[in-house]
Each structure stands twice: as C-alpha cells, then as structure tokens.
N, C-alpha and C positions, 0 to 999 in steps of 0.2 A: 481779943478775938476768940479763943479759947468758949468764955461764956456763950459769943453768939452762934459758935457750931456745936454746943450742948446745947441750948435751944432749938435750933432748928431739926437736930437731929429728936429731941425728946416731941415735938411736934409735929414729925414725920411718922415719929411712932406710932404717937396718940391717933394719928388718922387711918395708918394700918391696922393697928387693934380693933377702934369703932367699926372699921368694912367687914373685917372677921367676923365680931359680932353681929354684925347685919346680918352675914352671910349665913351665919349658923343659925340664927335665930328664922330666918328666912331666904331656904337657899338658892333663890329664883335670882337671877341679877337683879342689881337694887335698877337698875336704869328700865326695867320692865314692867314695874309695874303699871296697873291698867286701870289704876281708878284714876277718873278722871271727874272734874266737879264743874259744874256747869252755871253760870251766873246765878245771882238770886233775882227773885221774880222782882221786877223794882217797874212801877208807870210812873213815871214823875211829872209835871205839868207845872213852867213857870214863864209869865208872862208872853204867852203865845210859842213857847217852843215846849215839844213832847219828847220822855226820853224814856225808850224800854230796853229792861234788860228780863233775858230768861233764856226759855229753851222751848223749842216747838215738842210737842205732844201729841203725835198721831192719834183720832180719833174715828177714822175712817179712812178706808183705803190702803195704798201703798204705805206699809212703814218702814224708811229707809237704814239699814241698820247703821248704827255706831251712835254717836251722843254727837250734841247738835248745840250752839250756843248763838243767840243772835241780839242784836242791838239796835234799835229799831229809833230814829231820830225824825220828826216832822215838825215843821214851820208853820203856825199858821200862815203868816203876811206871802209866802210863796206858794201856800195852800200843796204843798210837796213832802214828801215822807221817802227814807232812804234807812232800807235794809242790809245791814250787813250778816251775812249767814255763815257757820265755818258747820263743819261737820267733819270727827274726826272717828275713823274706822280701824278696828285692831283686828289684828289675820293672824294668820301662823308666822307669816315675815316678816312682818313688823308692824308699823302702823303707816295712814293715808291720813292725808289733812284736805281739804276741800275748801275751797272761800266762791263765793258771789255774793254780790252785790244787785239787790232790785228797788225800782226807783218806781213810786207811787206815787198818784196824782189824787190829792184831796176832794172827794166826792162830797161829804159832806161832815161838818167838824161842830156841834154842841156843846154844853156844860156838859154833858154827859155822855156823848158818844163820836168816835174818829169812825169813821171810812171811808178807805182810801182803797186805789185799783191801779195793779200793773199792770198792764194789757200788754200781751205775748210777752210776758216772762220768763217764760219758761218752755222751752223748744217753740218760740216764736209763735204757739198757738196756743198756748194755756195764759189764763189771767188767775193772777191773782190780789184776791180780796182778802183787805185787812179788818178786821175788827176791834177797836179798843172801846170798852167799856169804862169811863173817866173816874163814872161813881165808887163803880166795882172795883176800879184796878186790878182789871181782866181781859184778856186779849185773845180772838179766834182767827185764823185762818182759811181761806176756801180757797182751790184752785179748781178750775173750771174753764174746760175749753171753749173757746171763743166759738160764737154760733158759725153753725157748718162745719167744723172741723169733730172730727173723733178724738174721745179722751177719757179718761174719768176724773169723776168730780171725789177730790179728796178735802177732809178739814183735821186740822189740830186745834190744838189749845197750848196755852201759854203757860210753862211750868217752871220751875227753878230749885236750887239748893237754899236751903238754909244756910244763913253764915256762918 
C-alpha cells in the first residue's frame, strides 16, 4: 500500500504544479476562457437526406452578439428540414447558452438547390427562409416578416471553423 499513497500523492502533485503553470503562464482562471469554436462548414447530401453544419453569419441587419452554431438536417421523402440553433454569449458574469429549434417545410429541393420556409418562426410573425446551394456547398438565410405584419428583413450566410 505504501507504493500506492506514493502514487497518488506524486499525482496529486503533478496536477497542482500543471494549474500553477497554467496560472502563471496565463493568470486569467483556466475555466474562463472565451474562445470558443464553432462547427466546420460541412453540406453533406446522401441518398435523399441533407446534413449542415456551421455558423450563421450576419450579413444584413440585426447582428445578435455572441457566436452561434447550428445543424441543419432535411429529408427529402418528408420534404421537411429541422434547425437546431445554440448561440452562446459572454458578459462580465459569466456566459448565457440559447437553443431553438425551427422546423421548415421544403418548398422546393433540385440537384442543386434546397429551399425551404418556416412560417412564423420567429415571434410568430417573421418566416424564415432557408437557402442551400447543393453545387456550391453554400448556405443563406432570410427572415422576413410575413405580409401585414412589421419587421425587418435580415440575411446571413453560412460560415464555420477549420478543423
């Protein structure tokens, strides 16, 4: 037994030392930092089902701060698309996590082009429209309030990290 409380102690060490050097090297708490990495841009397309991954890209309008990761999955045979969205925000207190979830109806789907509409998506009177370009493997955005209602019409694009 002897051995195995010189191990766990020499172990114990080793982890105290590493966080020291962490700390001196960089004396911000290690648990704070704020980089944060966002999917790579990926459109995949394999026998009727679509899979994106990236980050929306404000290119117009409102741009909501913090970084944004989404995954974007459509069927042809249910002719349906379903966005998962997180958006995550760093303040002086700590940080905020966000998730929704919006569910698009395949308007029309080619060798080379998806779109697709969620009608009141978004405070129940904006729509939003999906764009994927199959060719390109490229993806745009538009929200746009539903006729009669007030709003403004915002678009992104579809961006990501390198692995």
């Amino acid at each position: 037994m002897p051995i195995l409380r010189y191990l766990i102690v020499s172990l114990a060490s080793a982890l105290v030392a590493t966080y020291v050097v962490l700390w001196y090297a960089s004396p911000a708490p290690i648990g704070q930092s704020h980089v944060v990495t966002v999917p790579p841009l990926t459109v995949q397309e394999h026998q009727g089902d679509l899979r994106i991954w990236g980050s929306w890209k404000t290119v117009a309008g409102y741009d909501q701060p913090g970084k944004n990761a989404i995954e974007i999955r459509c069927n042809a045979a249910k002719k349906a698309c379903s966005e998962a969205y997180a958006n995550m925000l760093h303040h002086d207190e700590g940080e905020d996590i966000t998730a929704q979830v919006f569910n698009y109806e395949v308007v029309e789907w080619t060798e080379s082009l998806l779109h697709a509409v969620a009608k009141g998506a978004m405070v129940e009177c904006i729509d939003r429209s999906l764009y994927v370009s199959l060719t390109d493997k490229t993806a745009s955005l538009e929200w746009t309030p539903q006729e009669g209602r007030e709003g403004d019409t915002d678009a992104a694009v579809l961006v990501g990290d390198p692995l």
